[in-house]
C-alpha angles and dihedrals in degrees: 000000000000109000081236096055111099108217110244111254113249126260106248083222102075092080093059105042092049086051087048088044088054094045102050078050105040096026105033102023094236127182132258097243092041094053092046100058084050085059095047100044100045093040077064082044092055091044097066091036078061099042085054088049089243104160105169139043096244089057096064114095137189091265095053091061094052094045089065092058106049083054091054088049088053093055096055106266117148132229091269103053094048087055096051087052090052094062097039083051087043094046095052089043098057081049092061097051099041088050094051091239089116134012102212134042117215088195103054092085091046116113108192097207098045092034091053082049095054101044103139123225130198128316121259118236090253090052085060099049090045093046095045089051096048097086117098105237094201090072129078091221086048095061090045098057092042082057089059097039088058098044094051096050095034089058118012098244130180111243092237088055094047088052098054105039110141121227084239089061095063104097096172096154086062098040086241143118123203100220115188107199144172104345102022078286110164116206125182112226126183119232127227126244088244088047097047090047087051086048095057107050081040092059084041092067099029098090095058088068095064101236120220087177129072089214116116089236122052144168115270093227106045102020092227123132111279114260112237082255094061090041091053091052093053085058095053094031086060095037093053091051081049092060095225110162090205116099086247112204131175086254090056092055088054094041080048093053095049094047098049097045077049098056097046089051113275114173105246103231087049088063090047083063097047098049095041101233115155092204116058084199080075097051089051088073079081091052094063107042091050082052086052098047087048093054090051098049086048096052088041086050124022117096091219095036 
């Protein structure tokens, strides 16, 4: 290794799945093969928890798990993968939980042919339009949410990035934020002119709300920076007013935002850096779904399709 390279720092996962590994040879017997494709799948599984900055068991919800899904659908997997990947996620949840290690499993409501029906795509850009007018504006948490709303459509942020953003990180004047991502990682992305407007009278009313964080975002009551899971609520409180069919999720917002620069001609590198990916083969996932969405308009379309 190069005296310069920092090591990676290591999944806390890792622990936990090797405990979980031991346990489906030693315990219940088992097969090799079997085994094997656990390991595989939830090593993807960790990899996202990483990439979230989800360090501990209680911090996984529902919608985590079927974020990931949806990611492993847009990257081509079939039915039956995903659902391969479902039971190898349900069966080292209710580990955790039987071995104390967690009180709550994100997987046990989870029904894999209904689910697989459900998975949610992008948003339309009528969905978006419907979703970003929703908040009540006469309310302080209203302009709040539309805030968020703004910000995670306007620039494609990680939910844990959105949650975190420091007030020194606005860079407004510049139409700028500053986003620190997986790794500690800081990338520069540029605001829109809806999403500036929405950050302002957002920072107009947030001092009434006696701040204890220094997040941009905060609670009403306690003035403290909004969990994910909160986070996570604004997003279905606002898509249900909307009256979008769709199981919108923060992910979804982001996925939306890709797909869309994608469709009107964004360079493709330029949407690695947005988003923050290190790996363009990531960011392709977009590729293929706008070619997707442009097949299918052909076929729906074209005289001679």
């Amino acid at each position: 290794m190069d005296e310069n390279t920092t090591p990676e720092t290591p999944s806390p996962w890792e622990p936990r799945l090797d405990r979980f590994l031991e346990s489906v040879v030693f315990e219940d017997g088992l097969s090799e093969k079997t085994v094997s494709a656990y390991a595989a799948d939830l090593r993807v599984w960790m990899a996202q928890l990483d990439e979230s900055e989800i360090e501990a068991p209680a911090e996984v919800m529902r919608e985590d798990v079927l974020d990931h899904l949806i990611l492993l659908r847009d990257r081509g997997l079939g039915a039956r993968s995903i659902t391969r990947h479902l039971s190898a996620l349900r069966r080292f949840h209710r580990f955790l939980v039987d071995d104390g290690i967690a009180q709550n499993d994100p997987t046990e409501t989870f029904d894999s042919p209904r689910l697989l029906r459900a998975l949610p795509h992008w948003l339309a850009n009528d969905e978006v339009d419907r979703l970003l007018a929703a908040p009540d504006l006469s309310e302080p948490s209203g302009v709040r949410d539309a805030a968020i709303l703004e910000l995670f459509y306007s620039c494609g942020l990680r939910i844990s990035e959105l949650a975190n953003l420091p007030m020194r990180d606005i860079l407004l004047e510049e139409s700028q934020l500053r986003v620190r991502g997986k790794g500690a990682k800081t990338r520069i992305v540029p605001v829109g002119r809806g999403a500036i407007a929405k950050t302002l009278a957002w920072l107009e009313v947030r001092g009434a709300w006696k701040p204890r964080d220094t997040t941009l975002f905060v609670t009403e009551k306690r003035g403290r920076r909004m969990s994910r899971g909160t986070v996570w609520q604004v997003v279905k409180r606002w898509a249900l007013a909307a009256n979008i069919t769709q199981n919108v999720t923060p992910h979804m917002l982001r996925h939306s935002f890709a797909t869309h620069l994608l469709d009107h001609g964004a360079d493709l590198r330029a949407v690695q850096e947005l988003l923050g990916h290190a790996d363009i083969g990531t960011t392709q996932i977009y590729t293929h779904v706008s070619v997707e969405r442009l097949s299918k308009a052909h076929k729906e379309f074209h005289p001679r399709a």
